[in-house]
N, C-alpha and C positions, 0 to 999 in steps of 0.2 A: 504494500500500500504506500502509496508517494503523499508526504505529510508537506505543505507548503503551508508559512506562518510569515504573514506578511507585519512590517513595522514603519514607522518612520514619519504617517501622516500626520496632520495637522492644520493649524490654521495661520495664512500667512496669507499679505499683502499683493495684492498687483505686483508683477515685477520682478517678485521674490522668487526666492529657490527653495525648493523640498527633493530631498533623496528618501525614498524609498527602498526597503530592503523584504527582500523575499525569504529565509530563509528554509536550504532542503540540504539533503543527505549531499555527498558530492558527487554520487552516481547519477542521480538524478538529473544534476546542472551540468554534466559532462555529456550525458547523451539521449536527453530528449528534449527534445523543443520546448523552450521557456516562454512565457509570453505573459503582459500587463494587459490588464482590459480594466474599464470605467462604466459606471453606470451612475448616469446623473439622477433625479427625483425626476420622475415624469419620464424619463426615456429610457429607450433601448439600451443595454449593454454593446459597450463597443471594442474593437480591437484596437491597442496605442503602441503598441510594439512589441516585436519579439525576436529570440535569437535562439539560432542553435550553433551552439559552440563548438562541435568539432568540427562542420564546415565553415565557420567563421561567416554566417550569413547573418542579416537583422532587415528586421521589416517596421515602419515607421508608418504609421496612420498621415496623412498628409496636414493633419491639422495641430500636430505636433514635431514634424518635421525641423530641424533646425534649434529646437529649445528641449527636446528630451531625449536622454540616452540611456540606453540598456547596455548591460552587462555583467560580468559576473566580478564581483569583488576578490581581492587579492590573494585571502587563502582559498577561494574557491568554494566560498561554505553557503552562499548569499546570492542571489539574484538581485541587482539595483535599476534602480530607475534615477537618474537624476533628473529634475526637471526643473531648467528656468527660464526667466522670462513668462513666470505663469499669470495666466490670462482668468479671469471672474469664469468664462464657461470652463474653464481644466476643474471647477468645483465638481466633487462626484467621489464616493466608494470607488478604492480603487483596488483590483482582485489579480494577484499572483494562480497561471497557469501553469498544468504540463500537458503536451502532446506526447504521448508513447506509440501508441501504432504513427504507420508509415504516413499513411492515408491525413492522419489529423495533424500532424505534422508538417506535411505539407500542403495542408489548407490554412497552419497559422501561421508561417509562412510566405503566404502569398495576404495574409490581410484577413482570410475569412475563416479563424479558427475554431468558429463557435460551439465544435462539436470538441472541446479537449478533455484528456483523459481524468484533471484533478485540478479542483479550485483550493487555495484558501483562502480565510474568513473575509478578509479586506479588511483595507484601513482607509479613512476619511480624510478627504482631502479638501480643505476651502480656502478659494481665495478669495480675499474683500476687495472694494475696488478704494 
């Protein structure tokens, strides 16, 4: 069972920066597709990015492109999101994925992950303006 325990959110300003952390086993963040997704109040859950680390690829929502990045932190223990230059709509729960089959993998990878193998809980993320 893949245990993903996301931390880091809060409440911060226009502008500002929040890092996010995901943490999983290190098998996990080695070889199966990681991915961030958001769900505002009122809307859809959505895909913000994802990577998978042994082919060194990452997929970027176009609405965060340029102010948030994924990766995996230093000992390899954490999934991160940094993300700045946040905007009033980045407000939204935000949910640490995994992709294990091939298939779902490589649907979160292209942007349309919706189908992954394991969530955790989420952490809240608000920015004021």
């Amino acid at each position: 069972e893949v245990e993903l325990v996301e931390s880091g959110g809060g409440s911060v300003q226009a502008g500002g920066s929040l890092r996010l952390s995901c943490a999983a086993e290190a098998f996990t963040l080695r070889n199966y597709c990681m991915g961030w997704f958001r769900q505002a109040v009122g809307k859809e859950r959505e895909e913000v990015a994802a990577l998978y680390s042994r082919q060194g690829r990452t997929y970027y929502a176009d609405s965060v492109k340029g102010r948030f990045t994924i990766s995996l932190d230093n000992p390899k223990t954490a999934l991160t999101l940094q993300m700045n230059s946040l905007k009033t709509e980045d407000t939204a729960m935000y949910y640490c994925a995994a992709a294990i089959l091939a298939r779902q993998c490589d649907a979160l990878m292209m942007g349309a992950g919706a189908s992954v193998d394991a969530w955790g809980q989420g952490t809240l993320v608000n920015v004021s303006s």
